[in-house]
N, C-alpha and C positions, 0 to 999 in steps of 0.2 A: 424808720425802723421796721412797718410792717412789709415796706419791701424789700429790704435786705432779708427779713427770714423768708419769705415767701422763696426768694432766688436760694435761698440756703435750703429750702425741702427740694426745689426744680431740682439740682444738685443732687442732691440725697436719692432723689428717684432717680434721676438719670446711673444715676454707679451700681443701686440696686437690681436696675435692669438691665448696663450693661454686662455683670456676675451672672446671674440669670441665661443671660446669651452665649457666654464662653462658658458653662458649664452644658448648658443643650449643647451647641456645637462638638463639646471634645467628651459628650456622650455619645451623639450621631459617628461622630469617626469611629470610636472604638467598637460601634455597631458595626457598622461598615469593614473593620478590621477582621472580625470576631465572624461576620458572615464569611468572606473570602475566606479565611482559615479553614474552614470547616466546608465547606464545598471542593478545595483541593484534592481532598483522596476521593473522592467520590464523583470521579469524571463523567458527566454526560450518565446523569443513570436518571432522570427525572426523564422520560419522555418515553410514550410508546407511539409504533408507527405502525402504519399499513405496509403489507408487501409491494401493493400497487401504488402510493402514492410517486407521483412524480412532479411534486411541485417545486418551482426553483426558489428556492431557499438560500442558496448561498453558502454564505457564512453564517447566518444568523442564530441558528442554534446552538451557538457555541459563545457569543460574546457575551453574556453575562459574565464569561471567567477572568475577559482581557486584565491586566493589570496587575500579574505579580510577575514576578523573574525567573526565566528559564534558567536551571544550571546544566549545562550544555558544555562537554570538554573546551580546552583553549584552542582553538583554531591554527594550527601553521598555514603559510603564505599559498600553499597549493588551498589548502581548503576553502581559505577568502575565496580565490579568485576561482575557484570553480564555484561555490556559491553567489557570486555576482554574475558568473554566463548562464546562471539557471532562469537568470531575468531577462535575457535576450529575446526578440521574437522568434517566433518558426522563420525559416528559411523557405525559399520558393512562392512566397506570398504573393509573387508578380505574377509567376505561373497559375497561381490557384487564389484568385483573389477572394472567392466569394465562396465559403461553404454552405452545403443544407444546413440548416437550423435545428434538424433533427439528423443530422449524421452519429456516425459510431465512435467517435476517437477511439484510436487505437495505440496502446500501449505496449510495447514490446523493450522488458529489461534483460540486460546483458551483465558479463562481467570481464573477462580475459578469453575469449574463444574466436578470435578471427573466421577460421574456416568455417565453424555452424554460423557467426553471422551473414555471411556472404551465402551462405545454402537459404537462412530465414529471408534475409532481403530480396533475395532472387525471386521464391515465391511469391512474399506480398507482390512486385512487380508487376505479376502477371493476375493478378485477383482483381472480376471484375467490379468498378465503383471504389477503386483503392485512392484514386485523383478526386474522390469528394470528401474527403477525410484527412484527416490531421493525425500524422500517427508522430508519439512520443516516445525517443529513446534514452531510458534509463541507467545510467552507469552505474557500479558497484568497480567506484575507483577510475584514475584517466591514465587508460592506455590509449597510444600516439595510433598503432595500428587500428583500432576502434575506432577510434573519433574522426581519422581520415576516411576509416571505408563509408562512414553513416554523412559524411559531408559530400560525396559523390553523389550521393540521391535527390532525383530530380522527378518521380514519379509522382508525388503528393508534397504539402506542406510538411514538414518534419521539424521538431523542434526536441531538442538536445538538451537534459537535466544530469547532474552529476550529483550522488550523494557528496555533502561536505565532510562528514561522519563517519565515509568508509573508512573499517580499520588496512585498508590497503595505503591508503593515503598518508597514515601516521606510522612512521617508523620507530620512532623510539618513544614513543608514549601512548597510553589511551586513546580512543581503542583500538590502536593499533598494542604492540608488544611493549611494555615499561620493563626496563632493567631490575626492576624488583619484583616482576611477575612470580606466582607461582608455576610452576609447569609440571605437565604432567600428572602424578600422585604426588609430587611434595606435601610434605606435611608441615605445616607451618608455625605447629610445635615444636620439630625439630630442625627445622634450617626456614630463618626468619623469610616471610615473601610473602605477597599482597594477593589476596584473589580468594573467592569463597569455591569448593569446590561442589562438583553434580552430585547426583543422586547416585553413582556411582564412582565417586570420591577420586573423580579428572578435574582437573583444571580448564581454563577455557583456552581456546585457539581461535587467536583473531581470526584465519581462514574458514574457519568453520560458522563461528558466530554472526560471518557479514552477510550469510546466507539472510539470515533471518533481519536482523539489519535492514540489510537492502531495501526488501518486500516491505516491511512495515514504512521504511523511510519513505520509501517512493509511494505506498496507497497515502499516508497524510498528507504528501504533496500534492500529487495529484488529485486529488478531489480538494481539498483544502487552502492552498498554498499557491497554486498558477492563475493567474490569470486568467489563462484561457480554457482551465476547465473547472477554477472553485466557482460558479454560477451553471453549472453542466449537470442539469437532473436526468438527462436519460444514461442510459448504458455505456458503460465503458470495458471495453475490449482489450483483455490481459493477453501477452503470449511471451514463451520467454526464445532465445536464442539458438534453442534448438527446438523448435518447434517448426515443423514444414506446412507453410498455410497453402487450404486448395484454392484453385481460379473461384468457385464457386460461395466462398465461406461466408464473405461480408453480404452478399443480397441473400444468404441463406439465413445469416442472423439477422438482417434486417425481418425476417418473414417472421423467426421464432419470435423476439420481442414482439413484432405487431397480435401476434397469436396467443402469447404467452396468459396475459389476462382472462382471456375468455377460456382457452385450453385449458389450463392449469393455475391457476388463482392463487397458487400454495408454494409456487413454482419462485426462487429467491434468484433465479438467475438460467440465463441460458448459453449452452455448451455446447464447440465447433466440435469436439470428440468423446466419446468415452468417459466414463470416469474408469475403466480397464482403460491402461494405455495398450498394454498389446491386441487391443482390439479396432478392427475399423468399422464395427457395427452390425447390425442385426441382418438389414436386407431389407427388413419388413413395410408393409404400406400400412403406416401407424408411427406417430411421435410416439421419445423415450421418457420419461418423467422419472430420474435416478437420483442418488446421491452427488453431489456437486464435485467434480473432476478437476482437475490442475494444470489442461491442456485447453487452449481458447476456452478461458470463461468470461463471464459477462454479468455484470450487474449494473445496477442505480444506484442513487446517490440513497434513497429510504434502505436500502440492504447496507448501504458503507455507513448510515450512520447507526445502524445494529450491531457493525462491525463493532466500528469506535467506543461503543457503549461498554465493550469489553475490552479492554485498553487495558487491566490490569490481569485479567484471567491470559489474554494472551503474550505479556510480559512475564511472568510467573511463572509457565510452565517449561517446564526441565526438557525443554526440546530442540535443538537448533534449526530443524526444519517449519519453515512457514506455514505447509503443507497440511502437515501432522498436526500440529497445534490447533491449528481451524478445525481438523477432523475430530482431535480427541479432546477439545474444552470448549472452543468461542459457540460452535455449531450445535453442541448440545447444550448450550446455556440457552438458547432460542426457547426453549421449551417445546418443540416439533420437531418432526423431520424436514431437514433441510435438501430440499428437489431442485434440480434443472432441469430444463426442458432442451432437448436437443431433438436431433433428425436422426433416421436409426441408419445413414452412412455416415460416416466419418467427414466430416472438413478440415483436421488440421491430426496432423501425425507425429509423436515425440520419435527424434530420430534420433537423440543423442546417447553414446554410449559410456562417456562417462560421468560420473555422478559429480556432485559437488564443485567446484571450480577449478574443473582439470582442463584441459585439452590444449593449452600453451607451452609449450617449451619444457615438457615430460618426453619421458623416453620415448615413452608408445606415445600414439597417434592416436585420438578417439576418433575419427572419420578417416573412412573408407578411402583414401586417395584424393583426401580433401574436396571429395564430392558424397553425395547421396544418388541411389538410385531410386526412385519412389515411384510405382506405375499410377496415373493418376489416369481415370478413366473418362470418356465420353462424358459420363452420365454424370461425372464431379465437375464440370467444367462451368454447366449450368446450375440454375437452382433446381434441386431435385426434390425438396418437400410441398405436402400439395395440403391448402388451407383443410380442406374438407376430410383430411386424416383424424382419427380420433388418435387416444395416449392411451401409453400401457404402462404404466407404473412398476418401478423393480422397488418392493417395498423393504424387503428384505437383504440386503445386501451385503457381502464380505467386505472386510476394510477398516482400518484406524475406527475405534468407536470411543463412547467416553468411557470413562475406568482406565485405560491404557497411561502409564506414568509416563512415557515419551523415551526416547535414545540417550539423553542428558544432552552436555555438551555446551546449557544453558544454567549454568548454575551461579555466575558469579554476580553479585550484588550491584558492581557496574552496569553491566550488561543490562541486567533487566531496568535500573534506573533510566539508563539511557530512553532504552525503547519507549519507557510511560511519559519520557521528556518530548519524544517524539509525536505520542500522540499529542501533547501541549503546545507545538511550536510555533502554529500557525494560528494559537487562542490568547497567546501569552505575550506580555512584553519581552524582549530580549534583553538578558543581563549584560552589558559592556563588557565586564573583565572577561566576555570566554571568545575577547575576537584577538 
């Protein structure tokens, strides 16, 4: 008898404890639920950095958030399979098997403009130290004329990314144009249609929108997303399609980044031209320490994850330029001025004369007889900045500031969802149903 009740309390405790255990456990998850919720809207805002940190970090300041569902439009068969070739190696790796360890990757994004490609490419060609570098070209959408001229390159290691997301890509849905878009001034009171409008009551235009699209797409991959450059803390080197680079420009930036620290401490990046593009610089025997420019720029991965920390400020604003938005919110959210350091000649020249994503298969021609004439001199061929130069600071400067509402053209509530899905993509599990 007194073993039977003894085994009859074992019993009794044991149930008591196990109750105990499944009420801790499915109090732990609802923790666990109840934290991820609540970290969502608030991407990346816990951390502050140094301008000069270049420590390789990776990914890692981001996974704390892995583990909830991207909602990402449905994917059509072009978007898969150009999101699978974005996994492919660079090309020419037999050629250039071995890079510096501290080279520049360079990035250079395109969209529909054949002849300024073949003007950009021709350039890079002749720029000395362009064969120790890995330059990456970014599509906004797959044109066959594009992708064949950038498969001819045999100068450097090159490797080839397509947004999946271009609205060039989707023809009759998100975000590309849906049959029930709103357009133009529709008002959606009076003839039913989908789409929130701008700040000056347009609707949105997939053309217009991919502008900004693109840029955003392509910095969270690139730093984020590749292989071979999310573990990449030095500088990475933007230029777009019509941009004309000089022989000179890569050992030019290699010299500002080495200088950059000690010159300029405050300095969030360094710049092949101008922030005036109609300008090709001072002359002077003296670096420039200006406003950050839109024509060869250059940062690290400490200035991209400043970027990122503003993920919804620059989602949000009523701008379709990528430009503009960095000028009139993300740059003034830093709490300073935001400098680059460059040389006071020019190394890379905007040639392009038309705006937005023209120069295909329009009436008019935006280049010259499908060349450019650009006099590039002696003295650009070399490096022409010299260590023992002091900076002259333009502190004051005309140009996009904060208070400026933007052009619009970014108003509709997809749109910007998308772009904050962007910044998430490379933190986040991927939801099934949007393949």
């Amino acid at each position: 008898m007194a073993s039977l009740r003894r085994s009859r309390l074992k019993d009794a405790a044991f149930r008591r404890f196990l109750s105990v255990f499944v009420i801790i456990l499915l109090g732990f998850l609802l923790l666990v639920f109840l934290v991820r919720i609540n970290s969502i809207p608030n991407l990346v805002t816990h951390h502050s950095y140094s301008i000069t940190d270049d420590d390789d970090i990776g990914l890692n300041y981001n996974l704390s958030l892995i583990g909830a569902n991207l909602i990402l439009p449905k994917q059509n068969e072009l978007s898969i399979s150009l999101e699978k070739r974005n996994s492919l190696p660079p090309r020419n790796m037999d050629l250039y098997p071995n890079l510096p360890r501290d080279h520049i990757t360079i990035v250079l994004y395109v969209h529909n403009r054949p002849q300024y490609l073949q003007v950009v490419v021709n350039s890079l060609s002749h720029v000395v130290g362009i064969s120790e570098t890995l330059l990456i070209v970014s599509h906004d959408g797959y044109f066959q004329d594009m992708n064949k001229f950038i498969e001819t390159i045999k100068f450097c290691q090159v490797k080839q990314i397509f947004a999946p997301y271009s609205p060039h890509i989707f023809s009759s849905s998100f975000p590309g144009v849906s049959p029930n878009d709103c357009k133009d001034k529709d008002d959606p009171t009076k003839k039913p249609c989908k789409g929130n409008p701008d700040q000056y009551r347009n609707h949105r235009s997939p053309k217009i929108v991919s502008l900004k699209h693109h840029w955003w797409w392509m910095m969270n991959t690139v730093w984020d997303g590749l292989k071979e450059t999310s573990h990449h803390s030095g500088h990475i080197l933007f230029i777009e399609e019509d941009h004309f680079v000089f022989p000179n420009a890569y050992r030019n930036l290699e010299l500002l980044i080495k200088l950059k620290p000690q010159k300029c401490p405050d300095c969030y990046a360094a710049n092949l031209a101008p922030s005036n593009v109609n300008s090709r610089g001072e002359g002077w025997e003296s670096l420039i320490g200006e406003r950050m420019g839109n024509v060869g720029y250059s940062f690290n991965r400490t200035v991209w994850r400043k970027i990122h920390q503003k993920a919804r400020e620059f989602c949000y604003f009523d701008d379709y330029n990528w430009d503009i938005t960095m000028w009139a919110t993300v740059y003034p959210s830093f709490g300073g001025p935001v400098y680059t350091l460059r040389g006071p000649r020019t190394s890379a020249v905007h040639f392009g004369k038309c705006g937005l994503h023209q120069g295909q298969g329009e009436k008019a021609v935006c280049i010259d007889n499908g060349s450019v004439n650009i006099d590039v001199a002696d003295i650009d061929r070399v490096v022409n900045i010299k260590p023992e130069w002091g900076v002259h600071v333009y502190k004051h400067q005309e140009g996009y500031q904060a208070g400026f509402k933007g052009w619009g053209g970014w108003g509709d509530e997809r749109d910007r969802q998308l772009c904050l899905q962007f910044a998430l993509m490379y933190h986040f599990r991927r939801d099934s149903p949007t393949k």
